[in-house]
N, C-alpha and C positions, 0 to 999 in steps of 0.2 A: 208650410207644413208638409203636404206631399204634391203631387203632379195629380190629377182627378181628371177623368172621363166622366162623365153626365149624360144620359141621354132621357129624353125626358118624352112624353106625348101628351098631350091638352086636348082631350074630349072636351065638348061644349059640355059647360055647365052651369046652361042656365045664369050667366053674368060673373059668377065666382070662380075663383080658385079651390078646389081639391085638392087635399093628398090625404094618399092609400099606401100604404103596406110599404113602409117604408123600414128598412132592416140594414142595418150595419152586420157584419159578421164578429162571432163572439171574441177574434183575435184581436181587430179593431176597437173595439170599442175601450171607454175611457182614455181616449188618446185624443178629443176632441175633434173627432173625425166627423163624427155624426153631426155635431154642431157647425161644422165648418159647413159639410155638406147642405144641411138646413137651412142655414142661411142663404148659402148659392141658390137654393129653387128658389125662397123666397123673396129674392132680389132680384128675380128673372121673371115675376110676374108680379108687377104692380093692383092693387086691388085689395078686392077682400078674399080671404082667404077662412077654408074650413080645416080642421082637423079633428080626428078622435082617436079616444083610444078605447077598450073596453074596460069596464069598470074595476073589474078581477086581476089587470094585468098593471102592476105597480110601478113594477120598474120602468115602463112606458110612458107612467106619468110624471112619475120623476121627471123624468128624462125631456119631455117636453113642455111641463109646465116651466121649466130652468130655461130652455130653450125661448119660447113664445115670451116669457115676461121677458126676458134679456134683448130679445129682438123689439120688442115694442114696448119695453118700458114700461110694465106695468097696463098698459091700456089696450085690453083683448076683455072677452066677456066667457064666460064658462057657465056650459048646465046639463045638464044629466037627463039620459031619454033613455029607455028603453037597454040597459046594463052597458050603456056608452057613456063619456064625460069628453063633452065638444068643448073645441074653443073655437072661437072666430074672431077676427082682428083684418087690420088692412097693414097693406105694404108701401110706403109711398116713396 
């Protein structure tokens, strides 16, 4: 697809995988940039992994429920706290 620089930092988090504030820019996107991208982290840290999005923001969840089930097949778990909708899954 394209040539991609990644640079990434891993705070300890307590056993798990993180990600935060993860944005494509609005020329990118729909060009399956974002999903290529997404899988690259998530294939660079085996484990379990967290993500959110906040409840209000759709297109986000689009965007990553398409993502998370494609990468794991359907087998991730989802629930809603505080005007956020998490998912959590492993990478193996």
């Amino acid at each position: 697809m394209t040539n991609m620089r990644l640079s990434f930092f891993w705070p300890f988090c307590g056993g798990y995988n993180y990600l935060a504030h993860f944005f494509i820019l609005r020329k990118y996107r729909k060009q399956g940039l974002g999903r290529e991208v997404a899988r690259t982290i998530f294939n660079s840290r085996l484990g379990e992994w967290e993500l959110y999005q906040l409840v209000r923001n759709k297109p986000a969840q689009l965007f990553w429920t398409r993502v998370i089930n494609e990468f794991t097949n359907g087998n991730y778990e989802e629930k809603y706290e505080e005007g956020r909708r998490y998912q959590t899954f492993f990478s193996k």
